[in-house]
C-alpha positions in Angstrom: 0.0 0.0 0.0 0.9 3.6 -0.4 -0.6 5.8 2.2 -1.0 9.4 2.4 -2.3 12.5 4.1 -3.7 15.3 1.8 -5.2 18.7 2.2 -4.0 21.9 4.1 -1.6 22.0 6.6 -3.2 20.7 10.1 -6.1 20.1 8.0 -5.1 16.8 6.6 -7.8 13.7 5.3 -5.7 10.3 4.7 -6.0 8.6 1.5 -3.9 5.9 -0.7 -2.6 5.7 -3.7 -4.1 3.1 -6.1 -2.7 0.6 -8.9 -3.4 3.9 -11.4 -1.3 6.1 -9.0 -4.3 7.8 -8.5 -5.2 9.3 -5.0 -8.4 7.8 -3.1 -10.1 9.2 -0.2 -9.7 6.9 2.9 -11.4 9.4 5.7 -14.8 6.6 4.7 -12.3 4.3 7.1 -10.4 6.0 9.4 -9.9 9.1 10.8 -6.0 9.4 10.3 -2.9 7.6 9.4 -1.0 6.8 13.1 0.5 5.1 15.2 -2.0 2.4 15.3 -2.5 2.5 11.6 1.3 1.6 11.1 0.8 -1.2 13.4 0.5 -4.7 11.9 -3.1 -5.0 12.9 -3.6 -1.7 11.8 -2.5 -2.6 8.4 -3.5 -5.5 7.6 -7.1 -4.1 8.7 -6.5 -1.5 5.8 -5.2 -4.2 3.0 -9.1 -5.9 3.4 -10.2 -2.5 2.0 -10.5 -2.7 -2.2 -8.5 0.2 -3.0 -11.6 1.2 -6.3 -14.7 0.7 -3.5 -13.0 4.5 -2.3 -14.0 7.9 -3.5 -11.1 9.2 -5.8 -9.9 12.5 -4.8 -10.4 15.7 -8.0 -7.5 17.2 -8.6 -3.9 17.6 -7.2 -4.5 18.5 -3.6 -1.3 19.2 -1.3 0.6 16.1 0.1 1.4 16.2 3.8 3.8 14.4 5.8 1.8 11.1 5.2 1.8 9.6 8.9 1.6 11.2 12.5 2.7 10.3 15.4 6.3 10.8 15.3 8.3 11.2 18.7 11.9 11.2 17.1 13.3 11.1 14.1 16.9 9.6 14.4 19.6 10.6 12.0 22.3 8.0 10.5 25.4 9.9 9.5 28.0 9.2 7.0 26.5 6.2 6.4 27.2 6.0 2.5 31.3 5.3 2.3 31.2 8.0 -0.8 30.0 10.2 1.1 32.2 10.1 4.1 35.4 10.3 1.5 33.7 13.6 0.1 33.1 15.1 3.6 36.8 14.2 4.4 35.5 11.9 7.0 36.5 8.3 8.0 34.0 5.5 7.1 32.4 4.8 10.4 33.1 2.0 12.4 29.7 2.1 14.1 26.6 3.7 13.3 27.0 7.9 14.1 23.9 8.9 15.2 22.0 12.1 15.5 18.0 13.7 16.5 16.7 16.0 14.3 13.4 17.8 16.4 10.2 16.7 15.5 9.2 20.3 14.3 11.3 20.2 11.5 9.0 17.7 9.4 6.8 19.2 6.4 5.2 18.2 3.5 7.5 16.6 0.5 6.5 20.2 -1.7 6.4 22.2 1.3 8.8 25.9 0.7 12.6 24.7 2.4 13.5 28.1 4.9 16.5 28.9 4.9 17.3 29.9 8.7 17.9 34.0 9.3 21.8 34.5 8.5 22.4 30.9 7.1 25.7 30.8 4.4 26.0 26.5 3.9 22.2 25.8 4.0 22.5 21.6 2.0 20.7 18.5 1.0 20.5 15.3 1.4 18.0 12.4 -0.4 17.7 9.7 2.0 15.7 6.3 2.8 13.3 6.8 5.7 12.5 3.8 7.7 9.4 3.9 9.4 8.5 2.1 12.6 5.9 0.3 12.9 5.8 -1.5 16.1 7.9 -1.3 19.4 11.7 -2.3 19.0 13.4 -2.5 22.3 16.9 -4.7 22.2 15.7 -6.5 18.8 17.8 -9.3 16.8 19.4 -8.5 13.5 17.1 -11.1 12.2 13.8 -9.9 13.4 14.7 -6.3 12.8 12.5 -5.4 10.0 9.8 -7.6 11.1 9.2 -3.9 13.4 9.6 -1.8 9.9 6.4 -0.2 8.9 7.0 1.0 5.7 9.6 3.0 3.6 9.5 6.5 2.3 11.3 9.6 0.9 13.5 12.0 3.3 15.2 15.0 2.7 17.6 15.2 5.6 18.8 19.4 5.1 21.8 20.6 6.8 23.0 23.7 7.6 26.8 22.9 7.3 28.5 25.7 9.4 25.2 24.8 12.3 26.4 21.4 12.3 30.2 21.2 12.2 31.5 24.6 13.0 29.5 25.6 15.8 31.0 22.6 18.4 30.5 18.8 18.4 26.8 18.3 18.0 25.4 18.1 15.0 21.6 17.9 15.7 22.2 21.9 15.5 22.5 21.8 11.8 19.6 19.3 11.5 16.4 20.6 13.8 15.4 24.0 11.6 12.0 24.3 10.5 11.6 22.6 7.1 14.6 20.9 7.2 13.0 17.6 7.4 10.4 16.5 4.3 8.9 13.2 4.2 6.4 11.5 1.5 5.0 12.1 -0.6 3.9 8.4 0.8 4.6 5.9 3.1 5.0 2.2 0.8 4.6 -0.7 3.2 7.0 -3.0 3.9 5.6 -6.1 1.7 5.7 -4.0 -1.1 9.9 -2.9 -1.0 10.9 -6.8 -0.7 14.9 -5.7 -0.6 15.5 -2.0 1.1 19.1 -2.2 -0.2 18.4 -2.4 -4.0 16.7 1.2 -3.9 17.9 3.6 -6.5 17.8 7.0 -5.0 18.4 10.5 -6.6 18.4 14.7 -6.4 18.3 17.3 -8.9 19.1 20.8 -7.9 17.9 23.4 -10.2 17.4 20.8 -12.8 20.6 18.8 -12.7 21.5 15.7 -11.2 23.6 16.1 -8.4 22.8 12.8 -6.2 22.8 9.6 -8.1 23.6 6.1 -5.8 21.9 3.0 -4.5 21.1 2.1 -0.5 23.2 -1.0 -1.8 26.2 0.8 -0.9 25.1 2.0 2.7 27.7 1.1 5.4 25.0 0.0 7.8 22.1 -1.2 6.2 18.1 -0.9 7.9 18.0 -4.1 9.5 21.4 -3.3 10.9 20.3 0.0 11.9 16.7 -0.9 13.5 18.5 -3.6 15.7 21.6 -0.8 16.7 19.3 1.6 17.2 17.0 -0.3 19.4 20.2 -0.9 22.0 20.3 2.6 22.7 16.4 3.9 23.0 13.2 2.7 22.6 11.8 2.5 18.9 7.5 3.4 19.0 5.3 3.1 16.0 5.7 6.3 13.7 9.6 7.3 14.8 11.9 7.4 11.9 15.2 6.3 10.9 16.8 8.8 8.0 19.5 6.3 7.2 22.1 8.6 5.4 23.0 9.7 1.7 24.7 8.9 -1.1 27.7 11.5 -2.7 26.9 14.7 -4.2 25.9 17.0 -1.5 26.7 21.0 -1.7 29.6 20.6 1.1 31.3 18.0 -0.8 31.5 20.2 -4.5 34.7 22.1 -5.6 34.1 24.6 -4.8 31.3 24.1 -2.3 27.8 24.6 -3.5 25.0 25.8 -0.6 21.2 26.4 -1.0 19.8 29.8 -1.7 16.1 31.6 -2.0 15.0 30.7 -5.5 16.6 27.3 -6.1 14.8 24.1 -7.1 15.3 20.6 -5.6 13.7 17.4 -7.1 14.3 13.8 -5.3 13.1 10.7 -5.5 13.4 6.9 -4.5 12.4 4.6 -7.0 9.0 3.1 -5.9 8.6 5.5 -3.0 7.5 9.2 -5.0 9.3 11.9 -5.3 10.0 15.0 -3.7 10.1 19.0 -5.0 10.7 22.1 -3.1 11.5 25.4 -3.5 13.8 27.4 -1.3 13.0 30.5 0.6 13.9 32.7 3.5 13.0 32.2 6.4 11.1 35.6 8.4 
């Protein structure tokens, strides 16, 4: 299934996306996508629903963040060993591991802000993992059995926020906007191998990210089970498990957002992405 949320912001109805791609109205059947829809009972009570017995929905309406519910979002850095050679950074030997605050998420084609005074404002396409039950202390091999779903995350830095300004990174990570997810969550049965996932950006109309979750250091089962050593995993949290080469900091010279510019991302299978940068007031 692909599930979304559509309408204004706060105002949300949740739908899915059919075999047609188009969008149908699910509000008939419940009243949102959360925590207890991304639960296995809560989704297999949705797959008994025939996707063409719902209203479709006229016309393009906004996307939202397609789930709620979230009460972390945990970041997976230099997770791609590209990427860590283009930051200058060793490969990890463990997961590095960072929060980026819950107010941060917006729509997929929500405006980006850039924050007040920001000069290395970046992006990053990256493969959400979304939770789906508790994971407390799981095995690597029952890891993804807690996996809701899989979607589409931009993970935007502010460079200088993150690595000039001390040790923690989350600073660079937590600005408003800086975290779009969708345009839909895809469940789990239908992304049989999360590392065979072809993801990509465009800035301005050029491809600038181009690489495969194949090559991710640590890959989601790996990550679910880490992660679950070191805090509690709850239906809706998120995993943003890192990026592939081709980010602003790592150009010659380097190459930072700015009001006006374009991004377009994708996954393959999971929707794409577009937003438009702006300043922030």
């Amino acid at each position: 299934m692909k599930l979304v949320r559509y309408g204004n912001n706060g105002q949300e109805k949740p739908g899915l996306i059919d075999e047609e791609g188009k969008l149908r109205d699910l509000s008939v059947a419940i009243e949102t996508i959360d925590q207890a829809t991304l639960s296995p009972q809560g989704l297999n009570s949705l797959r008994s629903i025939a996707p063409d017995s719902l209203p479709r929905v006229k016309g393009t309406p906004r996307l939202g963040v397609p789930f709620t519910g979230i009460s972390k979002i945990v970041g997976v850095g230099l997770n791609y060993s590209d990427h860590a050679k283009e930051a200058g950074m060793p490969i990890p030997s463990e997961p590095i591991l960072f929060m980026k605050a819950t107010t941060c998420i917006s729509g997929p084609s929500d405006p980006l802000l850039l924050p007040p005074g920001s000069v290395k404002t970046d992006w990053e396409v990256e493969l959400a993992i979304v939770i789906g039950s508790v994971a407390r202390h799981v095995p690597l091999e029952q890891a993804l059995d807690h996996v809701a779903g899989y979607c589409v995350a931009n993970d935007v830095s502010e460079r200088e926020y993150q690595l000039e300004r001390g040790t923690q990174w989350d600073k660079g990570k937590g600005y408003d906007t800086f975290g779009p997810l969708g345009p839909w969550l895809v469940t789990r049965d239908e992304v049989p191998d999360p590392q065979d996932l072809h993801l990509w950006l465009e800035l301005n109309g050029q491809r600038v990210q181009d690489g495969n979750t194949s090559n991710m250091v640590f890959g989601c089962a790996e990550l679910v089970a880490y992660i679950s050593r070191f805090m509690t995993l709850l239906p809706g949290d998120v995993i943003v498990t890192g990026t592939p080469p081709g980010v602003g900091l790592g150009m010659k010279p380097p190459r930072f957002l700015q009001a006006g510019d374009s991004l377009r991302l994708g996954i393959d299978g999971l929707g794409v992405q577009e937003q438009v940068v702006t300043t922030a007031r």
